[in-house]
Each structure stands twice: as C-alpha cells, then as structure tokens.
C-alpha positions in Angstrom: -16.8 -13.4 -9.3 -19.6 -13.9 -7.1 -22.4 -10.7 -7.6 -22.4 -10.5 -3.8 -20.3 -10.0 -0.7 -21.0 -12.1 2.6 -20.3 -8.2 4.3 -23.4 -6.2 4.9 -21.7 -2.5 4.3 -23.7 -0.1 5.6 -21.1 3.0 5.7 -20.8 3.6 1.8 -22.3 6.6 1.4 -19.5 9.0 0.4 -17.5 9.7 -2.7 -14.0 9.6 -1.8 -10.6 7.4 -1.5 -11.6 5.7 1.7 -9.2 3.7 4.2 -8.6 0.0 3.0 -11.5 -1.5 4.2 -11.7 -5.6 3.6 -14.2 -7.0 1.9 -14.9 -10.5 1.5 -16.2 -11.9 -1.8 -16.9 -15.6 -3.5 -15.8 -16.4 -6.7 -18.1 -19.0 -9.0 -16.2 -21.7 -7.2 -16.7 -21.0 -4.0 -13.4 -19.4 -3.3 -13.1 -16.5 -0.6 -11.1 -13.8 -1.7 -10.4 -10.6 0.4 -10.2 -7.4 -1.1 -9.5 -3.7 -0.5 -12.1 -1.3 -0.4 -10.6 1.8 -1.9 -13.2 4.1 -3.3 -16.4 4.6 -3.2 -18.2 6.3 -6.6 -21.5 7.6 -7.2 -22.9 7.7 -10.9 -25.7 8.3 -12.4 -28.2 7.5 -9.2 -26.1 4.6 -8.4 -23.1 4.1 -5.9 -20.2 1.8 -7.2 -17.0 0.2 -5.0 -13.4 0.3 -6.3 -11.7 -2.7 -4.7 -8.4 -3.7 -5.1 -7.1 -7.8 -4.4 -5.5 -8.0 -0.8 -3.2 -10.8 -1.7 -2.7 -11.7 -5.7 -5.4 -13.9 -7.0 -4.9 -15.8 -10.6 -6.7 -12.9 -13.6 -5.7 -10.0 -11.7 -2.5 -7.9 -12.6 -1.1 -5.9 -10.1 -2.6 -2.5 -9.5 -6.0 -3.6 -11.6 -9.4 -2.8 -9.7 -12.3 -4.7 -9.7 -15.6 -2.1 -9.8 -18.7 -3.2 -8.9 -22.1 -1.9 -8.6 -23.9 -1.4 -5.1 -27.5 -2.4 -4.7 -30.0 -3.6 -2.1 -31.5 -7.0 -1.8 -34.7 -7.9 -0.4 -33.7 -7.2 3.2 -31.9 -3.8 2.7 -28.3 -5.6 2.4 -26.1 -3.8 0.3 -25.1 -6.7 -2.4 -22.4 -6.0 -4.9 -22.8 -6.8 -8.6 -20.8 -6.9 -11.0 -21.4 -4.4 -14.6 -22.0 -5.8 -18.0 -21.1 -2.0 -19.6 -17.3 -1.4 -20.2 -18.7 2.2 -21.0 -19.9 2.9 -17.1 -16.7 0.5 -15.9 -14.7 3.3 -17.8 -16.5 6.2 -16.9 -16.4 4.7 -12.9 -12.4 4.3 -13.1 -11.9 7.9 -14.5 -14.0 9.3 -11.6 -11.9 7.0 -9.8 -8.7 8.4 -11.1 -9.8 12.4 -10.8 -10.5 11.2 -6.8 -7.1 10.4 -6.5 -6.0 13.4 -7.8 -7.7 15.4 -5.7 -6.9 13.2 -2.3 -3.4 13.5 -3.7 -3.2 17.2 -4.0 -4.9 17.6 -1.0 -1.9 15.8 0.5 0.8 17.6 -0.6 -1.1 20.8 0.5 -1.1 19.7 4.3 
C-alpha cells in the first residue's frame, strides 16, 4: 500500500471505535481502494488508524485490519504510513481489541 491517503483527516484525535468513516488509499499500482476507518489508537506519542477493506481486495482475509501510523507532512496533512515493527503493529491491535471490549460492554450496559 501507498504510505498516504488522498483524505486530509483532520478529526482523529480520539481513542475510541469510531463510526465507519471511508478512507481512500492507493496501492503501489495505482489502485484506489476504500477502506473503513474503525479505530483510532494513540501509542507511545503517536496516533495510529485501524482500517478495515470496504469491499474484499486480493491479500486481505476477511476480518484482517490494516494499521497504520498517522503523521504530518510538510503542509500539516495528516499522511498515513505504514509500520515496519510487528512489535508496535501487535501492541496497536491489542489496544485495538481492549477498545472493543470496552465499546462492547458499554453496549450491553445501555
């Protein structure tokens, strides 16, 4: 994948299982692929995005989430890149998982 979206995405700024927001990003070959913004993470000074394929695209199995760092280009965009560390991809998806545990019990309790 592409390490940035066309979507300038100025409203991630909290920690929690979001409403599926689309995203647009460009694999190496120029393919547009839409995805659903489920969760934003912050780590370690840094904010990540869970996404989730809107439609099934070839590598992905169902249910698999693509997480990807947020940063700022030159011009204040927010550009997402992908991480090179399986260690902070694993430690993102567990903070992922313990959101969705709490959006889920905060569910049933309503």
């Amino acid at each position: 994948m592409k390490n940035e979206s066309e979507n300038n995405n100025d409203e991630i700024q909290n920690n929690d299982i979001v409403e599926s927001e689309v995203l647009i990003l460009e694999d190496e070959n120029g393919n547009q692929n839409e995805f659903y913004l489920i969760a934003t993470i912050p780590y370690e000074d840094n904010w990540y995005i869970c996404l989730e394929p809107a439609e099934p695209i070839e590598g992905f199995e169902e249910g698999e989430l693509l997480i990807l760092e947020v940063q700022e280009d030159k011009d204040g965009n927010d550009i997402f890149v992908t991480i090179g560390d399986e260690k902070i991809i694993q430690n993102i998806f567990d903070e992922f998982l313990k959101l969705q545990v709490e959006s889920d019990n905060s569910e049933s309790d309503n």
